[in-house]
C-alpha positions in Angstrom: -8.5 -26.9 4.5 -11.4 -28.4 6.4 -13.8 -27.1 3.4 -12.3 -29.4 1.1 -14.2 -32.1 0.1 -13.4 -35.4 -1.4 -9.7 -34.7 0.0 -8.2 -37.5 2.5 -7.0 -36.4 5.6 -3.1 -37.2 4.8 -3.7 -34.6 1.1 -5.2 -31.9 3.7 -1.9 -32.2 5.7 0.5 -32.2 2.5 -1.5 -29.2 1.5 -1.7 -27.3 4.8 2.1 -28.1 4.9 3.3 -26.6 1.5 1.0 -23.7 2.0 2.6 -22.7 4.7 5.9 -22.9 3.1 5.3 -21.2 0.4 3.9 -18.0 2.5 7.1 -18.1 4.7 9.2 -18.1 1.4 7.3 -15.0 0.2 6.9 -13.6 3.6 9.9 -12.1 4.5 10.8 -10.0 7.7 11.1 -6.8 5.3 7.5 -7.2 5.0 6.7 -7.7 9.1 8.9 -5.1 9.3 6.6 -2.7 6.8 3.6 -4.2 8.5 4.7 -3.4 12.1 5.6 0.2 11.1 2.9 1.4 9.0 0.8 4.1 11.4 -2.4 2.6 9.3 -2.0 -0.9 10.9 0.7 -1.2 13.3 1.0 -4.8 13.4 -3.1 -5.5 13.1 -4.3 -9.3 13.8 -0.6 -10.4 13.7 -0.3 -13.0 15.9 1.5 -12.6 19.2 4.6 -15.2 18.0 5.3 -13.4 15.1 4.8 -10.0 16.4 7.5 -10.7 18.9 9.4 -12.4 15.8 9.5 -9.3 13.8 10.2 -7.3 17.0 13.2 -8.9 17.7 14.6 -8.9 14.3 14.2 -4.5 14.6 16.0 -4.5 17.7 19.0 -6.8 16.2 19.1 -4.6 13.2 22.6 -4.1 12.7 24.5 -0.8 11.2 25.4 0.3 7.8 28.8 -1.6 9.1 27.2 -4.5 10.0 27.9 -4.5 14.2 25.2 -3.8 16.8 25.2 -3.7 20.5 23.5 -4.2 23.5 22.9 -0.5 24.0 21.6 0.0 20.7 19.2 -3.1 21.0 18.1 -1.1 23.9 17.8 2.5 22.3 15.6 0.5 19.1 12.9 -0.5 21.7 12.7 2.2 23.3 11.9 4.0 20.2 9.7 1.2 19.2 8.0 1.1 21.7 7.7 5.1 21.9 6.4 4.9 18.1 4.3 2.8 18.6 2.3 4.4 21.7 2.2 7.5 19.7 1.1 6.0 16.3 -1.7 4.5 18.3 -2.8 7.3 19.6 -3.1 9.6 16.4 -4.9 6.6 14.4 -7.9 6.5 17.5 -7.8 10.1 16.9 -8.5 9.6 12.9 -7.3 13.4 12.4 -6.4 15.3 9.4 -2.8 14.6 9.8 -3.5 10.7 10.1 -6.1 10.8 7.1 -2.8 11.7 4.9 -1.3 9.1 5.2 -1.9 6.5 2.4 -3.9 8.9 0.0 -1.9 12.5 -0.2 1.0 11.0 1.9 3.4 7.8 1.5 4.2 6.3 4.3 8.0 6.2 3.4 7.2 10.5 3.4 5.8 10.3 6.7 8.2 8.2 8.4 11.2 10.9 6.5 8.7 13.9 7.7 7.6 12.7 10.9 10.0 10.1 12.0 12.8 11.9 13.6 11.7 11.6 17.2 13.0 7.8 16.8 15.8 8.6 14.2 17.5 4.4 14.6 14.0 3.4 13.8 13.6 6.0 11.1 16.6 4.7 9.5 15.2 1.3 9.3 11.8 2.6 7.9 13.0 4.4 5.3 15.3 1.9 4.1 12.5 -1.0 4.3 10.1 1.6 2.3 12.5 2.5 0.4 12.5 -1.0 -1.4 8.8 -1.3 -1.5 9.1 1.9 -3.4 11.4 0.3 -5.8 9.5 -2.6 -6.2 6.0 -0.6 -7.1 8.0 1.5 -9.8 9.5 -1.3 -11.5 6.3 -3.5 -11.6 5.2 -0.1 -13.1 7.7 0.1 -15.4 7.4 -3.9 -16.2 3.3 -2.9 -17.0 4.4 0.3 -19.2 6.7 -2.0 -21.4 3.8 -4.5 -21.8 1.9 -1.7 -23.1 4.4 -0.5 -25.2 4.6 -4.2 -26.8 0.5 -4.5 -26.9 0.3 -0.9 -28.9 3.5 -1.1 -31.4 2.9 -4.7 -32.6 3.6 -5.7 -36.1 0.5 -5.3 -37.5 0.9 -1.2 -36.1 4.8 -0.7 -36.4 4.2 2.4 -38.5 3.3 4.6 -35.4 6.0 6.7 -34.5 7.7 6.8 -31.0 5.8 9.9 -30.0 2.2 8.5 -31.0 3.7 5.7 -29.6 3.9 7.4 -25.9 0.9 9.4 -26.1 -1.2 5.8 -26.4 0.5 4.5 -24.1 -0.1 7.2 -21.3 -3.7 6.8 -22.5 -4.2 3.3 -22.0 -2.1 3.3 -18.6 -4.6 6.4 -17.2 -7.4 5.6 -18.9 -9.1 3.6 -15.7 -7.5 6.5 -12.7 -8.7 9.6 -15.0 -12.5 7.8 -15.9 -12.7 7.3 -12.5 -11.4 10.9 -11.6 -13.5 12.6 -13.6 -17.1 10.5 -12.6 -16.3 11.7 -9.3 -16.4 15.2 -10.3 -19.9 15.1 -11.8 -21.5 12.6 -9.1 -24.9 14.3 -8.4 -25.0 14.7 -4.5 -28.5 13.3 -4.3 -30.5 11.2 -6.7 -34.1 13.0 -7.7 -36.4 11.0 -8.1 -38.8 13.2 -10.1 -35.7 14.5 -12.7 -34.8 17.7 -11.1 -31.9 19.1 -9.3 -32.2 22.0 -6.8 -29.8 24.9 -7.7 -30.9 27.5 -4.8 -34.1 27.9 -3.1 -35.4 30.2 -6.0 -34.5 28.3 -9.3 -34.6 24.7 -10.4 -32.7 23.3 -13.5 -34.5 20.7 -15.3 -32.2 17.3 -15.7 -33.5 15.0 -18.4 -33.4 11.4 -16.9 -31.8 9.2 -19.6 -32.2 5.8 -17.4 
């Protein structure tokens, strides 16, 4: 807030005030919760007051029946805590198995895959990724019926349902296939001089068009 100008001090608190209040009404302890057990971040530049915050909320997780215990409480940090060490460890590693996640791996798979060493923890993963899940396929679904609208307007209601879907799929991919497909004919090095190397033997003339 201290970058705006023109703005009297008693604004800059109001402001400061209602920011905060809106990101604690969107920022539920679901989403600490993801946060914290995501092998990718673990928790990163949290600060130490919520940290403990969401902490405590996973070790007070009750049952499907709604009752917890001291001994349970325990059992949670301990596998927490056990996670955690472990999670650490394989992300300074940066190994195959870590490069998964996030790109050929969800991290609701690899807690389902990999998660049954802390199987109270586990539960509470999946069932927090679980939602986010949801949430990504229905704000999918909620962009697939916009397209639908955009394409079978009035002015193009003769289209019939199948032309219909086959524009649609094309509009939603369009962007994830361009981009797809200019990866697979990146040139590995950029020749100055308009040729590309093919062995040590033969060149292949490429006609600059820049």
């Amino acid at each position: 807030m201290s970058g705006l100008v023109g703005v009297s001090t008693e604004k800059r608190t109001y402001l400061a005030k209602l920011v905060r209040k809106r990101f604690h009404f969107m920022y539920g302890h679901a989403h600490g919760v993801e946060y914290l057990s995501d092998p990718r971040y673990l928790g990163d530049n949290m600060t130490r007051k919520l940290r403990k915050e969401i902490e405590d909320f996973i070790f007070q997780f009750p049952t499907p029946d709604g009752t917890t215990s001291d001994e349970r409480k325990e059992k949670l940090a301990q596998e927490y805590t056990a996670f955690r060490i472990d999670a650490l460890e394989e992300r300074e590693k940066n190994g195959f198995r870590f490069k998964m996640i996030g790109d050929s791996q969800s991290v609701l798979q690899w807690w389902m895959a990999d998660g049954t060493d802390w199987p109270l923890l586990q539960n509470i993963a999946i069932r927090v990724f679980t939602m986010a899940a949801l949430s990504a396929a229905m704000a999918a679904s909620e962009r697939n019926f916009s397209t639908f609208g955009f394409i079978h307007s009035k002015l193009s209601n003769r289209l019939s349902p199948d032309k219909v879907k086959k524009l649609v799929y094309i509009k939603t991919n369009t962007i994830q296939m361009s981009d797809s497909i200019a990866k697979c004919y990146e040139p590995e090095s950029d020749k100055s001089d308009g040729m590309m190397e093919v062995n040590s033997e033969q060149k292949v003339v490429v006609q600059d068009f820049r």
